[in-house]
VEXDREN-2710 file (C-alpha; in Angstrom, 1 decimal):
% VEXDREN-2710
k/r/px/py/pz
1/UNK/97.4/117.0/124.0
2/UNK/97.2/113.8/121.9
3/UNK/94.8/115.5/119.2
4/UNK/97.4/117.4/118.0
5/UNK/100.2/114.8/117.3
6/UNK/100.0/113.7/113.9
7/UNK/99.5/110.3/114.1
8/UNK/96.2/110.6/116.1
9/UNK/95.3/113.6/113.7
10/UNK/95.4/111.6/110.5
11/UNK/93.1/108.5/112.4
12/UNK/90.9/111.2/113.6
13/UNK/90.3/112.9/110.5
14/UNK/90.9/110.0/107.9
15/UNK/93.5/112.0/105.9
16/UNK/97.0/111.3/105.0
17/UNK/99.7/113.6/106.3
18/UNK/102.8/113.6/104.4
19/UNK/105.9/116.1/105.6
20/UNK/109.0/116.3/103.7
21/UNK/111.8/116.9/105.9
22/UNK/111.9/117.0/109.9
23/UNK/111.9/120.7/109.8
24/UNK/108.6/120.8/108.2
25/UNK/107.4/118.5/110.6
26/UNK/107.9/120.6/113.9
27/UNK/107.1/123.0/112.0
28/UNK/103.8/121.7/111.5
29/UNK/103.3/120.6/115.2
30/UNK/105.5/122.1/117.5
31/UNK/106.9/120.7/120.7
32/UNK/106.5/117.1/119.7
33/UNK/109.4/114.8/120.3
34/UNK/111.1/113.8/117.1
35/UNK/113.2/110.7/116.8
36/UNK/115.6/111.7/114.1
37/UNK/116.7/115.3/112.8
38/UNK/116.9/113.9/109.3
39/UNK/114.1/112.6/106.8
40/UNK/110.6/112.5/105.8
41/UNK/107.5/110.8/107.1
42/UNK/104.1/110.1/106.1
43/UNK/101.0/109.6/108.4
44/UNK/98.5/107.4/106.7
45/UNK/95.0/106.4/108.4
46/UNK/94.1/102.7/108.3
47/UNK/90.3/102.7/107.3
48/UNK/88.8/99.8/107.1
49/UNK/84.9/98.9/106.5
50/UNK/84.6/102.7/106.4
51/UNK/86.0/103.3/109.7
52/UNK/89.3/104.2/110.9
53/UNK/91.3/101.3/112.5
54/UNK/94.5/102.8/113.2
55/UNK/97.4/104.9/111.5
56/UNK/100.8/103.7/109.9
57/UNK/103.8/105.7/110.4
58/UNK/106.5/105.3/107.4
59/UNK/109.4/106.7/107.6
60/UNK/112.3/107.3/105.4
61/UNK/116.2/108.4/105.7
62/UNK/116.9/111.1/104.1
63/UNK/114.4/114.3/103.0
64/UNK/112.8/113.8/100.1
65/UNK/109.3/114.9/98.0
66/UNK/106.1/112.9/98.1
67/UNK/104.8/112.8/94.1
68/UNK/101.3/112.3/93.5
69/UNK/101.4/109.1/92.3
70/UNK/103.8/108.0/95.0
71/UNK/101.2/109.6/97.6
72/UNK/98.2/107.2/96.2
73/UNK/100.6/104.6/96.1
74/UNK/101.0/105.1/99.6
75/UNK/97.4/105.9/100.7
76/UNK/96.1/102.5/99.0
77/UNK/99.0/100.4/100.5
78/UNK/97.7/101.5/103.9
79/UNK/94.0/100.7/102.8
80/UNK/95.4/97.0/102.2
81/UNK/96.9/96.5/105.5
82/UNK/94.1/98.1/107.2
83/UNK/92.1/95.5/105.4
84/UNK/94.4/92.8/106.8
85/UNK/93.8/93.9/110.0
86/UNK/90.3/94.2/110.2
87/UNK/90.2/90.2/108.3
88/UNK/92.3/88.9/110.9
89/UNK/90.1/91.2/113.8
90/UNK/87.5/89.4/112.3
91/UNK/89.1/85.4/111.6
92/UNK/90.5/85.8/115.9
93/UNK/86.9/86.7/117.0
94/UNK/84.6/84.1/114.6
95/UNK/87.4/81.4/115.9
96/UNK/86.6/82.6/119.2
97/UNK/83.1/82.4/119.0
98/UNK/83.2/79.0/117.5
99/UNK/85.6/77.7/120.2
100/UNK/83.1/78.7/122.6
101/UNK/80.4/77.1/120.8
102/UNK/81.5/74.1/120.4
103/UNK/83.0/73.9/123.9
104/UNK/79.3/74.5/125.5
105/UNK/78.3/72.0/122.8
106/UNK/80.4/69.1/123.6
107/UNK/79.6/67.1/126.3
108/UNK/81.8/67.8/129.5
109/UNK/81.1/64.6/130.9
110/UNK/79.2/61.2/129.3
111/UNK/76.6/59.8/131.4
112/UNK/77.3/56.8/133.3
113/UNK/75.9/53.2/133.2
114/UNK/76.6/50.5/135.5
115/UNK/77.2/47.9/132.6
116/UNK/78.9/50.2/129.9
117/UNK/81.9/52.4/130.0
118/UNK/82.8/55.3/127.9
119/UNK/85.2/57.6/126.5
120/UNK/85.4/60.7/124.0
121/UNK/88.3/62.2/122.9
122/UNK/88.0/66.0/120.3
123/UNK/91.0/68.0/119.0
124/UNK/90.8/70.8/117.1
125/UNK/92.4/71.0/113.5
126/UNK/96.5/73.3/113.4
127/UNK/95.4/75.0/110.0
128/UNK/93.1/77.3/109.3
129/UNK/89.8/78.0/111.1
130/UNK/90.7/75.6/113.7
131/UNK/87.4/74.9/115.0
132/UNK/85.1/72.5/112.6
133/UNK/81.6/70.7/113.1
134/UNK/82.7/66.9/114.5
135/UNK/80.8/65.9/117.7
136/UNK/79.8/62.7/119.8
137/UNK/77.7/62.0/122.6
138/UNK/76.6/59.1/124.7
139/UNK/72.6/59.7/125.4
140/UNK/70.1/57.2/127.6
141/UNK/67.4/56.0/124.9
142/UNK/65.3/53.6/127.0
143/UNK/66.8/50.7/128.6
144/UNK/69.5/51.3/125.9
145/UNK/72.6/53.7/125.2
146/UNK/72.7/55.9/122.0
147/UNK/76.6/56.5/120.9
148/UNK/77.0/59.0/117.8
149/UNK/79.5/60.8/116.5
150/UNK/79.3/63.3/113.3
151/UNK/80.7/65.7/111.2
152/UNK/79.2/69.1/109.8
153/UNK/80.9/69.9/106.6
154/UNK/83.4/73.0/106.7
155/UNK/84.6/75.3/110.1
156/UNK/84.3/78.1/111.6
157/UNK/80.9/79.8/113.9
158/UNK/78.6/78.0/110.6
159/UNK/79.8/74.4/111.3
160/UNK/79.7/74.9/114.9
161/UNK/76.1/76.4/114.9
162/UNK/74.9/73.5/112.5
163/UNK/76.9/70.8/114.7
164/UNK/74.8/72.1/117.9
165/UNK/71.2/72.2/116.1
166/UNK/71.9/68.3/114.5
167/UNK/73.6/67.2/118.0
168/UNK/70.3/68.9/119.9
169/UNK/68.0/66.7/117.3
170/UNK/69.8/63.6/117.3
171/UNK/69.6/63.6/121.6
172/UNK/65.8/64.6/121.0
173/UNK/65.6/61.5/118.8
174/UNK/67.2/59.7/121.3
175/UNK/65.3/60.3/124.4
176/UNK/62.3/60.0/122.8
177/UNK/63.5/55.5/121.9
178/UNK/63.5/56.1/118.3
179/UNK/65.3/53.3/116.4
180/UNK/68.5/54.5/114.8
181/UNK/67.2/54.6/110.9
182/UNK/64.2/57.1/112.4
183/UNK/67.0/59.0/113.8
184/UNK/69.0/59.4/110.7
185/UNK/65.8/60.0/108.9
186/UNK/64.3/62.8/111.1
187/UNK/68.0/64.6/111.3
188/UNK/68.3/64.4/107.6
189/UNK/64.8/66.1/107.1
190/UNK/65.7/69.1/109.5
191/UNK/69.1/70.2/107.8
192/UNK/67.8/69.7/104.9
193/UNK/64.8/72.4/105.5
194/UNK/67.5/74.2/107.4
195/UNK/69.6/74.4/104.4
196/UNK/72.7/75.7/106.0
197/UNK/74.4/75.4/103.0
198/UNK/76.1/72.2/104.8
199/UNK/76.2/68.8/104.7
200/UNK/77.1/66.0/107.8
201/UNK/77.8/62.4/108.6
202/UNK/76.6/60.6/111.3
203/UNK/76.8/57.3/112.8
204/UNK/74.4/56.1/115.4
205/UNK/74.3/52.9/117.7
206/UNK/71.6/52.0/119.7
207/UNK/73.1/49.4/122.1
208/UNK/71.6/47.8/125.1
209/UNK/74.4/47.4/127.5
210/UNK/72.8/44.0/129.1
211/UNK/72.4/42.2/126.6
212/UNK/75.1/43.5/123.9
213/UNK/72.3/44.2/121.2
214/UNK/73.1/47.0/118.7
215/UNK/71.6/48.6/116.5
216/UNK/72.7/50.6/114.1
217/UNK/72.5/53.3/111.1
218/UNK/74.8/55.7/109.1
219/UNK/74.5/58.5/106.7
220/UNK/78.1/58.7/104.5
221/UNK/80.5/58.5/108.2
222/UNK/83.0/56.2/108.2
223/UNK/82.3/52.6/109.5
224/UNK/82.8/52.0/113.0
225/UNK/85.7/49.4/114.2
226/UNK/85.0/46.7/116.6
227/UNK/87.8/45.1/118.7
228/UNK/86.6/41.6/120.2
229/UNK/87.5/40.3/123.2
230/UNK/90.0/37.7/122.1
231/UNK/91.7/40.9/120.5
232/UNK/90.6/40.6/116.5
233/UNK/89.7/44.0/115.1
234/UNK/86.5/44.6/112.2
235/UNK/85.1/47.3/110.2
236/UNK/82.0/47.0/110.5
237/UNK/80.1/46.3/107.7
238/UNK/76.7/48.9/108.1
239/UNK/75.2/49.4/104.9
240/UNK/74.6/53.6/105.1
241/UNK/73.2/56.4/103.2
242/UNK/74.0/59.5/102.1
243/UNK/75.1/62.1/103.8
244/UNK/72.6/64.4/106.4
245/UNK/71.0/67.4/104.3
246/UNK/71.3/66.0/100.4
247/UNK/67.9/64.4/100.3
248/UNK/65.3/64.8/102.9
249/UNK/64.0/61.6/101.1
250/UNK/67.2/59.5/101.6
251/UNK/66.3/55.7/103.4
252/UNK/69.3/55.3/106.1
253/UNK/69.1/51.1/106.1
254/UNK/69.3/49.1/109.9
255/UNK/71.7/47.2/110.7
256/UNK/72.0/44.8/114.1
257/UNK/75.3/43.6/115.2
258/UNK/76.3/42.1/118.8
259/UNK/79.1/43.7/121.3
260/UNK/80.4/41.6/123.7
261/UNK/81.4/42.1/127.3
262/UNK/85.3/43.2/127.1
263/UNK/84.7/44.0/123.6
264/UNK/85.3/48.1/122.5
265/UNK/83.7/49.7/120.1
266/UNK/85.1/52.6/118.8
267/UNK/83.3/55.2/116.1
268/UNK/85.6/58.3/114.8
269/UNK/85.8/61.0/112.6
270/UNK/87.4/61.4/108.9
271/UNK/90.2/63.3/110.8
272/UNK/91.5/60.7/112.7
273/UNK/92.0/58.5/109.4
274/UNK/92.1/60.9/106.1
275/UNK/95.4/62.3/105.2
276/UNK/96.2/64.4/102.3
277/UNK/97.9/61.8/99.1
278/UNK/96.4/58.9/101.5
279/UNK/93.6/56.7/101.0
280/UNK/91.5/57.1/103.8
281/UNK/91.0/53.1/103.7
282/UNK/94.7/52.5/104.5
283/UNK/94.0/55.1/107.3
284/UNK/90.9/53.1/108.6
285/UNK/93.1/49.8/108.5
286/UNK/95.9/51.8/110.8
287/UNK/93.2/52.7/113.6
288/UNK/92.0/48.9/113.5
289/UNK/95.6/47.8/113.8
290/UNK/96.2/50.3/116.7
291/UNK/93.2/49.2/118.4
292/UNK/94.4/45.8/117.9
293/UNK/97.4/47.0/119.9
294/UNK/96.1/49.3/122.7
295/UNK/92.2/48.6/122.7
296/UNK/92.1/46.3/125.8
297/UNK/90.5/47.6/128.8
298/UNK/89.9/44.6/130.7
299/UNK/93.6/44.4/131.0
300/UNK/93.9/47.3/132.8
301/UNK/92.1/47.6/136.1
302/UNK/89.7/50.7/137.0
303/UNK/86.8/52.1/135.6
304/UNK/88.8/54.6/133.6
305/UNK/90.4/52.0/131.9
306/UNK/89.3/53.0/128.7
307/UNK/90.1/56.5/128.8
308/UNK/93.7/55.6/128.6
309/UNK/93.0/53.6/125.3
310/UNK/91.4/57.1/123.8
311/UNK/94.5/58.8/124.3
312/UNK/96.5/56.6/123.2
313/UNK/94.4/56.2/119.8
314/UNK/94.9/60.1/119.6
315/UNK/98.2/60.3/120.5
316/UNK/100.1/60.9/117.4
317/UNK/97.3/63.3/116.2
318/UNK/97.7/65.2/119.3
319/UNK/101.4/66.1/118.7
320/UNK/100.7/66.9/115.3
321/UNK/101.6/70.0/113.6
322/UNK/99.7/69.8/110.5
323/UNK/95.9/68.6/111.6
324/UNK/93.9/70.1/108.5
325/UNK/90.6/68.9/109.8
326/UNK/89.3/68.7/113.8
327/UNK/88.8/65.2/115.2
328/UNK/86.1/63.5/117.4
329/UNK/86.4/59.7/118.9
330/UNK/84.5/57.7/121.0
331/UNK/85.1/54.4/122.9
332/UNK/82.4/52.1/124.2
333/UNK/82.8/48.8/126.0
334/UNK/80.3/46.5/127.9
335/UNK/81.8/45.5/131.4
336/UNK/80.3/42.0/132.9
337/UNK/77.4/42.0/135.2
338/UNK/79.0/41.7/138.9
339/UNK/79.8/38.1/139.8
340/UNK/79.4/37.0/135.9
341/UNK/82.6/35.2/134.8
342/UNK/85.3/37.3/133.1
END
């Protein structure tokens, strides 16, 4: 019975309907309900990539004539909103897809070590495609951790699909005890014969939990901030390259600090310190001084100690309305070997 209502008829068949008065409309199909005694409608299909979508109902007061020009009119203002419906179809299910990317991508848990604790934090950006390309991970490399964190240019299913192929390298890297300019090196060659059409940043530490050792490279991320343990807060100074997929030939320079037990290292991305009219230096000095403030484990008893000092580095991203860009921290601190003085 549906076939012959006109709404279905004109998404069926692709053609506008247009009936003058009410009378010409029971007329035309009789026995349907009608919800007014007076006026016009017109039925217009919403086609969209060559196939129909939907239908729009307009209709109007009073009886009235549909002119040819008023009919096109008509006919190509449904073709737009048929074409904002099948971009918006389209935006909700690539988001979707890149949300589920990027959550099997992530890591659900870090990998514990019996000298080093850990913490990640990610939040999607409010605008936009709200899903981007940052990452971290925490990956065994030897007798020694590997902490990274990067970020693949743009949003959407792209940026998530390049994030997983660089984050699946740089672990492959990892496992295998390369040092962290190899790393950098190897990752830049693959995206750049990838050529995505992207770039990334990435920052990657090669510490030894006993002994505090790191080493360290970076292709165009922002430098990572140390808080020691008598509470004074760094950027580190690690001389980097450029960014991942540029240059295949690019040199990433190694760099070898110390961490020490009770210190926390922390490595983030641009969305945590960039704002729009803001030097993203001044932003960099703000999440050293807030470390300064909240970055102290030790005072706080339990192994999840430093979990608590992640959220409250995010905190005021969290609540924020106006996130243009995703964000991706991590948190590392050596904890003293058992029976070693605090």
């Amino acid at each position: 019975p549906d076939a012959r209502l006109p709404g279905v008829e004109t998404l069926t068949s692709g053609r506008p309907l247009f009936f003058d008065s009410m009378h010409d409309l029971a007329a035309a199909y009789p026995g349907i309900p009608l919800d007014a005694t007076e006026g016009a409608r017109a039925f217009l299909p919403l086609i969209a990539s060559g196939r129909p979508v939907g239908s729009c109902i307009l209709g109007f007061d009073r009886a009235r004539g549909f002119s040819t020009e008023e009919r096109s009119v008509l006919t190509a203002l449904a073709g737009l909103i048929a074409h904002a419906m099948e971009k918006a179809r389209r935006y909700e299910s690539e988001t979707a897809l890149a949300r589920g990317l990027q959550g099997v991508l992530l890591p659900r848990r870090l990998p514990a070590h019996p000298l080093l604790e850990t913490a990640g934090r990610y939040l999607p950006g409010t605008q936009g495609m709200e899903v981007g390309g940052d990452w971290y991970d925490v990956v065994a490399s030897g007798d020694c951790m590997a902490l990274v964190i990067g970020d693949v240019q743009g949003h959407g299913v792209q940026a998530a699909a390049t994030m997983g192929q660089l984050r699946s390298a740089v672990r492959a890297f990892a496992l295998g005890d390369r040092p962290p300019d190899e790393v950098m090196s190897g990752v830049n060659h693959l995206l750049a014969d990838l050529d995505p059409g992207l770039f990334a940043s990435c920052c990657y530490i090669r510490l030894d939990p006993a002994t505090g050792r790191a080493l360290a490279s970076r292709a165009g991320h922002p430098p990572p901030l140390l808080r020691h343990p008598d509470g004074r807060t760094e950027a580190l100074d690690l001389p980097g390259g450029v960014v991942l997929g540029v240059d295949p030939g690019a040199p990433y320079p190694l760099t070898e600090f110390r961490v020490e037990p009770g210190a926390v290292l922390a490595l983030y991305t641009d969305g945590l310190v960039e704002r729009p009219g803001s030097d993203i230096d001044d932003g960099i000095t703000a999440l050293r001084l807030a470390l300064a403030r909240v970055g102290a484990p030790a005072a706080r008893p339990g192994r999840r100690a430093l979990a608590g000092v992640a959220d409250r580095l995010v905190v005021a991203s969290r609540h924020a309305t106006d996130r243009a860009d995703d964000i991706a921290l991590l948190l590392a601190t050596r904890r003293p070997r058992p029976g070693s003085p605090r």
